[in-house]
C-alpha positions as CSV (number, residue, x, y, z in Angstrom):
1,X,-25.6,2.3,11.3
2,X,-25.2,1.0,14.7
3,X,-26.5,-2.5,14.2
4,X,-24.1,-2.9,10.7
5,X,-20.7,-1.7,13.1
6,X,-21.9,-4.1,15.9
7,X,-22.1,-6.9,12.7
8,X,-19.1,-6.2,11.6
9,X,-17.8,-6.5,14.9
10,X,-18.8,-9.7,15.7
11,X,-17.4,-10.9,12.4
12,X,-14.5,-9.5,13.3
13,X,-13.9,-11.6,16.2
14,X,-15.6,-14.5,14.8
15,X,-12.8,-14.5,11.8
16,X,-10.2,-14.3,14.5
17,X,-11.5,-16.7,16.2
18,X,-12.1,-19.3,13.5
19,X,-8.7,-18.4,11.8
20,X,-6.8,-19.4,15.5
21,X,-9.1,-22.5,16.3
22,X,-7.4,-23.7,12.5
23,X,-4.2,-23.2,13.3
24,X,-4.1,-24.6,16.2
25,X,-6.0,-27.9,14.5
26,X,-4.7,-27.9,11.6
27,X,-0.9,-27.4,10.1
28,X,0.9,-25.8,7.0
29,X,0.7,-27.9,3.3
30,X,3.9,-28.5,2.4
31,X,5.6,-27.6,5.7
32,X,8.1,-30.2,5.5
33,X,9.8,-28.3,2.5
34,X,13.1,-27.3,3.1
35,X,13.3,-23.4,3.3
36,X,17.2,-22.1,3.5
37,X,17.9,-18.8,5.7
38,X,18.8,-15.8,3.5
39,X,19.2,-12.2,4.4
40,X,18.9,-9.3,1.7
41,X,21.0,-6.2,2.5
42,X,20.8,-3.4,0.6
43,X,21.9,0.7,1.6
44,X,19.9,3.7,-0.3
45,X,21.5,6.4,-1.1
46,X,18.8,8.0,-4.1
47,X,16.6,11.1,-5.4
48,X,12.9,11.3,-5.1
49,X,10.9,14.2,-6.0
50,X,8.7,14.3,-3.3
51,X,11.0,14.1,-0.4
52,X,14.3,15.2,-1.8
53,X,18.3,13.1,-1.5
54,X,17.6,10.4,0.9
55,X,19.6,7.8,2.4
56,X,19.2,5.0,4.8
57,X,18.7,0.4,4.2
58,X,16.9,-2.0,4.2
59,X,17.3,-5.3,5.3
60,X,15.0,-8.6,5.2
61,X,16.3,-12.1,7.0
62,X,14.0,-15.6,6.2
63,X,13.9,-18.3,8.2
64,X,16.9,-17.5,10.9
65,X,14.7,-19.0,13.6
66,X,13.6,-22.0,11.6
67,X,9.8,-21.0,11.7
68,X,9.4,-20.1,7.8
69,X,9.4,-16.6,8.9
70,X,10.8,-13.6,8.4
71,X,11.9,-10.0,9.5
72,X,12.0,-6.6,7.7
73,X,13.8,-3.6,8.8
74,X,13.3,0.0,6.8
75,X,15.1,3.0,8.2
76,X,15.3,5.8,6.3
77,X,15.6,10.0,6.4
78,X,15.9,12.4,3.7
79,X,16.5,15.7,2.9
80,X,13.5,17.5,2.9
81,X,12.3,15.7,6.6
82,X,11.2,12.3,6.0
83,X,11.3,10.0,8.7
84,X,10.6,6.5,7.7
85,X,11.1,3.7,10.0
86,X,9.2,0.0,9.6
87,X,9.6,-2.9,11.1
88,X,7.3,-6.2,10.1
89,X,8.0,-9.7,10.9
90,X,5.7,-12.4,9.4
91,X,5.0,-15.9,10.1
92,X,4.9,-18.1,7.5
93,X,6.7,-15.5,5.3
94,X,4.5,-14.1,2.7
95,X,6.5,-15.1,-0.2
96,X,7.2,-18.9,1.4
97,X,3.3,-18.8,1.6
98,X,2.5,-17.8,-1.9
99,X,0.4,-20.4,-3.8
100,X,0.3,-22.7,-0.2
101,X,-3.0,-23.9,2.0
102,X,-2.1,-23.1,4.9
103,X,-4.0,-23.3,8.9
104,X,-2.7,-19.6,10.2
105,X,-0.5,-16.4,9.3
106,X,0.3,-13.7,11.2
107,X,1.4,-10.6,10.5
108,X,3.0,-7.6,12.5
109,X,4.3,-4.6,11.4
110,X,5.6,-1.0,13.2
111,X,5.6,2.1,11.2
112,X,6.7,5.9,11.9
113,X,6.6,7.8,9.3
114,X,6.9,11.8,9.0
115,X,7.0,14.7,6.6
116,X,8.1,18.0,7.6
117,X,7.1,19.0,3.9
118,X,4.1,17.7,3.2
119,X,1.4,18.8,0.5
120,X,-2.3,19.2,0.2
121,X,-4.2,20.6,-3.0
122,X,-7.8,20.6,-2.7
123,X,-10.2,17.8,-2.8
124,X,-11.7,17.0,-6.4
125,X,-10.2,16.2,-9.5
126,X,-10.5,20.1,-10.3
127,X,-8.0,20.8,-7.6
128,X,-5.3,23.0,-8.6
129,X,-1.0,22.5,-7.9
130,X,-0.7,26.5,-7.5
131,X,-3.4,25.9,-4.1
132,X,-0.3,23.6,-2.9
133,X,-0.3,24.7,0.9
134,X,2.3,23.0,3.3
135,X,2.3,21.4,6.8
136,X,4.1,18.7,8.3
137,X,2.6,14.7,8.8
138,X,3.3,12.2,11.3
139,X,1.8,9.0,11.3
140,X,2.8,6.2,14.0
141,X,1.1,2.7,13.1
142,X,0.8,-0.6,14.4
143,X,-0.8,-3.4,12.3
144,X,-1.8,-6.7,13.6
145,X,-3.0,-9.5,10.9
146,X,-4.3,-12.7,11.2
147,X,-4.8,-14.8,7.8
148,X,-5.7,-17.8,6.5
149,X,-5.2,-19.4,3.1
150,X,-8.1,-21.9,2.7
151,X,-7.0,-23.3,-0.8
152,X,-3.5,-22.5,-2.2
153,X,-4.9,-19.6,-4.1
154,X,-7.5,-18.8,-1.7
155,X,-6.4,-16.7,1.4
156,X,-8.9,-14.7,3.7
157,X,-7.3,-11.7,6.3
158,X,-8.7,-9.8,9.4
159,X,-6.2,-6.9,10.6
160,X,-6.8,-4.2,13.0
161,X,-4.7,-0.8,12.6
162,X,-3.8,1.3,15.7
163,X,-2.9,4.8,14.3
164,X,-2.4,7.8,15.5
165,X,-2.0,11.0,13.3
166,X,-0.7,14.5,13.6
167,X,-0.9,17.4,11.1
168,X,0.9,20.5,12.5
169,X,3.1,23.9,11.3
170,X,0.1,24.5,8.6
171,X,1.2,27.2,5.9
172,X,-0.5,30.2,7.1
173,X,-2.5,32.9,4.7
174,X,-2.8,29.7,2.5
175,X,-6.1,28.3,0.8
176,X,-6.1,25.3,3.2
177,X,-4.9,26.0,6.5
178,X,-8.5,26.0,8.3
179,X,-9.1,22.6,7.1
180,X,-5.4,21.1,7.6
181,X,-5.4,22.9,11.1
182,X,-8.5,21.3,12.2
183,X,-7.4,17.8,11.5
184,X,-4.8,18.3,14.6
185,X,-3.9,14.9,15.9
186,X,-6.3,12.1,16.2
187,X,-6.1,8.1,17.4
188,X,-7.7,6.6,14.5
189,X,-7.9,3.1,13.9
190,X,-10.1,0.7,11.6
191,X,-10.4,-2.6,11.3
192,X,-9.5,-4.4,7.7
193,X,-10.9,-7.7,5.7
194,X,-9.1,-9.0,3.1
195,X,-10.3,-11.6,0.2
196,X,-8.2,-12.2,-2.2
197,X,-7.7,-15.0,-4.8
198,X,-4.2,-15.1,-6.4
199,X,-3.0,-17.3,-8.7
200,X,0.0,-15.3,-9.0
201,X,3.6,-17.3,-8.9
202,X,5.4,-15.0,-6.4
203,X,5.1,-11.7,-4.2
204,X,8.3,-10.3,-4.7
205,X,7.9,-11.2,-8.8
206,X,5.2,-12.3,-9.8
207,X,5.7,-13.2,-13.7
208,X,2.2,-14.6,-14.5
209,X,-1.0,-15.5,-13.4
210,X,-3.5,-12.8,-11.9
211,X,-4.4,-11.7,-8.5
212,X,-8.4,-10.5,-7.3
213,X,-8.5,-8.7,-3.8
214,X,-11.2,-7.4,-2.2
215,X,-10.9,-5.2,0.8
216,X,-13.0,-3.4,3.0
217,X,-12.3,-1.1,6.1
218,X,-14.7,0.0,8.9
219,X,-14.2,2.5,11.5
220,X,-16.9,3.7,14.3
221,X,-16.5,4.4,18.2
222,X,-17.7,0.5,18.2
223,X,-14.4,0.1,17.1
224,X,-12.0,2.7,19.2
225,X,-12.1,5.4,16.7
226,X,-14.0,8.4,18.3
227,X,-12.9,10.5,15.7
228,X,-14.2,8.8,12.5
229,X,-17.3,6.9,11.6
230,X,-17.1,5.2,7.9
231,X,-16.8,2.2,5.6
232,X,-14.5,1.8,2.4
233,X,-14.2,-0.8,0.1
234,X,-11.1,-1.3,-2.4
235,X,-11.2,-3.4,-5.3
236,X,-8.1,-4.5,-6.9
237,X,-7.6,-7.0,-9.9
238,X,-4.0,-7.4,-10.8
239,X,-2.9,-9.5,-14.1
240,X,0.7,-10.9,-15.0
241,X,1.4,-12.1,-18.6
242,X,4.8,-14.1,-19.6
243,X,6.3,-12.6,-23.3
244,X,9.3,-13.6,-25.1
245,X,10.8,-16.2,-22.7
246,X,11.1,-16.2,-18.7
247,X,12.0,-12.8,-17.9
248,X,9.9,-10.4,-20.2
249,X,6.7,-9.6,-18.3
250,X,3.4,-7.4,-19.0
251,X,1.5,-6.5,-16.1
252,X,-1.9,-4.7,-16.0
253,X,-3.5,-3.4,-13.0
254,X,-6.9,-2.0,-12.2
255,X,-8.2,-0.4,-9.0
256,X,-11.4,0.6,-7.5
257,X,-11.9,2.5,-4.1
258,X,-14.6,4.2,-2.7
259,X,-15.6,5.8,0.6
260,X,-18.6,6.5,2.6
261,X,-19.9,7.1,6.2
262,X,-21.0,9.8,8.7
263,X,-17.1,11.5,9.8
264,X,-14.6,10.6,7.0
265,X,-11.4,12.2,8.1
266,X,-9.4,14.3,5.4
267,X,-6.3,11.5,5.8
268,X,-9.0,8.4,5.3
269,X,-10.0,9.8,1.3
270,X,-9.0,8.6,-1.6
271,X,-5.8,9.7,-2.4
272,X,-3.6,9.5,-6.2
273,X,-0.3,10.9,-6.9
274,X,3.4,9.9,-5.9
275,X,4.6,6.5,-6.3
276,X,3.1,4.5,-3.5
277,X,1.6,1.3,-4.1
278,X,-2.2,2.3,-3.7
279,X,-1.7,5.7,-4.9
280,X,0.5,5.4,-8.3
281,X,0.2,8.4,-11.0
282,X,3.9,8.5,-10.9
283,X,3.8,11.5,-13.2
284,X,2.0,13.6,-10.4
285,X,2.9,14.8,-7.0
286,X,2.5,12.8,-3.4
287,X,-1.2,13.6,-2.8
288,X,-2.4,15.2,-5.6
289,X,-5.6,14.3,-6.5
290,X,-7.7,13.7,-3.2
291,X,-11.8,12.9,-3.2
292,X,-14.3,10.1,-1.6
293,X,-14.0,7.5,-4.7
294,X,-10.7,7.3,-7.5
295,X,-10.4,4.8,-10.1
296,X,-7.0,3.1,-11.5
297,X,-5.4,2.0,-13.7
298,X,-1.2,0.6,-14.2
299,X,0.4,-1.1,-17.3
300,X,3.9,-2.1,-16.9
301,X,6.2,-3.8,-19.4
302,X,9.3,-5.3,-17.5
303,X,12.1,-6.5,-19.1
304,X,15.9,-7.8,-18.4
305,X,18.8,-5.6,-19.1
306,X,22.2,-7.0,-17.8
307,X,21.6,-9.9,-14.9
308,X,19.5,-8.8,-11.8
309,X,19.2,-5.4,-13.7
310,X,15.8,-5.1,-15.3
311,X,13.7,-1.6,-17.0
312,X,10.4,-1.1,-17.3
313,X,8.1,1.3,-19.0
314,X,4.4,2.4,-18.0
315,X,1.4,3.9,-18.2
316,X,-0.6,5.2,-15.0
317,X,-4.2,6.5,-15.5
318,X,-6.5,7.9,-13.0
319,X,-9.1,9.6,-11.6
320,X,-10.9,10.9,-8.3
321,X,-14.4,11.5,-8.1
322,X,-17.4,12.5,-4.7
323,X,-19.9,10.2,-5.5
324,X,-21.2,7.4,-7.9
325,X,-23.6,9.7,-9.8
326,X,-20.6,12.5,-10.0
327,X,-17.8,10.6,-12.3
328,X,-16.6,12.9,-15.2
329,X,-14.5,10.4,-17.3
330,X,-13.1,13.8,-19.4
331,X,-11.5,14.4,-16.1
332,X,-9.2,11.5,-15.9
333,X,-5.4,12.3,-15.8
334,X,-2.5,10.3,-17.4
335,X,1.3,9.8,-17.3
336,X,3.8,7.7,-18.7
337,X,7.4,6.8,-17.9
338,X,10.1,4.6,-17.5
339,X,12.2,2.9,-14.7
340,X,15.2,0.3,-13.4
341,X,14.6,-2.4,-11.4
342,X,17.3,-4.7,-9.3
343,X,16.1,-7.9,-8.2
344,X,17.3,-9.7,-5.0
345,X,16.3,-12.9,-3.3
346,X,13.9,-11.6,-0.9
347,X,13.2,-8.0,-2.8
348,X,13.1,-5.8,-5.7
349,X,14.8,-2.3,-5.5
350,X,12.3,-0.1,-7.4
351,X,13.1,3.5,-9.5
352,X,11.0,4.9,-12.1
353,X,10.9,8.5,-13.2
354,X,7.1,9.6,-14.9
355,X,5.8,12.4,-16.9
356,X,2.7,14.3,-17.0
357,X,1.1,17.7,-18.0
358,X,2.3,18.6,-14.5
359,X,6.0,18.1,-14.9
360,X,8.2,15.3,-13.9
361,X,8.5,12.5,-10.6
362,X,11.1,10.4,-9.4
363,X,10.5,8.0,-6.8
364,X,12.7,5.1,-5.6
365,X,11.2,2.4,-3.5
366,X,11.1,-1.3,-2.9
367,X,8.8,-4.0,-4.4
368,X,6.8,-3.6,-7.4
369,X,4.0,-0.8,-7.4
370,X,1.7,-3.8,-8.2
């Protein structure tokens, strides 16, 4: 196990170095293109069912220093204790580098983000809502990425995540508090490779073409974490179909995720439920279904309604699992739903409300869950 981290170390700082060395050598395909400054502004003021009335903005700004890149500001609170706050600035912009060869991208991005109610259920797809047992989360986050897109659809990432995080005020007499308790607070940060081919036409919108990623996470004492020692690998293909015009779009989505290794913290599982972009079974709480592997699967249709107004309607499917050799496919849960959209320049505003066997969610959010 040593030797592979010590590997994948060196590859680590061999990408880095290699992505640097091009950019410093090489520059950006089409950078003479004209790209006009733009800022999106937009308040929240909305519902969701996992952390209650919230209220807060967002804000995103391209190109006000003439370097194709651009800043993005989240703060948010809500009424039953979230605590949202990101910042990310990214150089060339990810949407200005869509579909682009280009020498070097970097990416930086600052997150704090707590739950005074937060919910854990059990680990396995049998895991039950009435073992719901309550503690308060606190992650603080700072992500570093380097990337390179070798070919305009071809783009490779290395990332490092500095993390730190904190469960505390644990339910007590409930079925989980030993486990919850024992997490504590722990530094825990993993280093991230991304492939991914994307022949997609945007990142805000993408209306057709498909995208193939291929990510996979390490974490040892080799690489700062003292606290965890595993390897996970996410698979996601992601296909966009044009129907009835320019505007109508059918999106599928498929997702694959496992995790294995010697300390695999109860934070670093696979996790489905809520309406988070790796997570989605919008019919099902924030952290519902939690386990070393899940499989999933999206289906959107997106449609206009009334200019930068659009709905959609979906289908999320899913399913958690321990190992390869333990999948029960009778096990996997479903919901369906429907939802707004409002489309800005740099952003979509995001609400969808789904329903399961369990009862009802309503999440608002930014950007497409996929």
């Amino acid at each position: 196990m040593k030797n592979r981290f010590q590997q994948l170390l060196f590859l680590f700082f061999f990408m880095l170095f290699s992505l640097a060395a091009g950019g410093l050598c090489a520059g950006t395909e089409e950078s003479s293109t004209e790209t006009k400054k733009s800022l999106s502004v937009f308040p929240i003021l909305m519902y969701d069912t996992d952390i209650g009335f919230g209220y807060g903005g967002k804000a995103r700004l391209v190109n006000f220093l003439s370097a194709r890149e651009s800043f993005d500001l989240i703060l948010f609170n809500s009424t039953k204790g979230e605590r949202w706050y990101v910042f990310t600035f990214s150089i060339p912009d990810t949407e200005i580098r869509q579909g682009k060869k280009y020498s070097l991208s970097f990416d930086i991005s600052a997150e704090y983000d707590k739950y005074l109610n937060y919910y854990f259920y059990g680990i396995g797809a049998d895991s039950r809502k009435e073992d719901q047992t309550e503690f308060t989360y606190e992650k603080k986050e700072l992500f570093l990425r380097l990337g390179r897109g070798f070919f305009p659809r071809f783009v490779v990432e290395v990332g490092y995540f500095f993390r730190n995080i904190y469960y505390f005020d644990v339910d007590e007499d409930m079925p989980f508090t030993d486990a919850l308790e024992a997490v504590g607070e722990q530094f825990s940060p993993f280093v991230s490779f991304v492939v991914r081919y994307d022949t997609s036409d945007s990142q805000i919108h993408p209306k057709k073409g498909f995208r193939l990623i291929f990510q996979s996470d390490v974490a040892s004492e080799l690489l700062g974490n003292k606290n965890a020692s595993y390897y996970r690998f996410t698979l996601d293909f992601r296909k966009y179909i044009l129907l009835f015009g320019q505007r109508d779009v059918l999106a599928f989505r498929t997702l694959v995720q496992n995790i294995s290794g010697e300390e695999i913290p109860l934070f670093e599982m696979s996790v489905l439920g809520g309406g988070s972009e790796m997570t989605a079974m919008r019919g099902y709480s924030l952290n519902r279904f939690v386990d070393n592997g899940k499989f999933l699967v999206n289906a959107e249709y997106r449609f206009p309604l009334w200019k930068s107004l659009g709905g959609n309607i979906f289908l999320d499917s899913g399913l958690v699992w321990p190992s390869w050799s333990e999948i029960e496919l009778n096990k996997v849960r479903v919901d369906v739903g429907w939802g707004l959209r409002y489309y800005l320049r740099n952003f979509v505003v995001r609400f969808d409300m789904g329903f399961s066997d369990e009862g009802t969610g309503i999440y608002f959010n930014f950007g497409h869950v996929f």
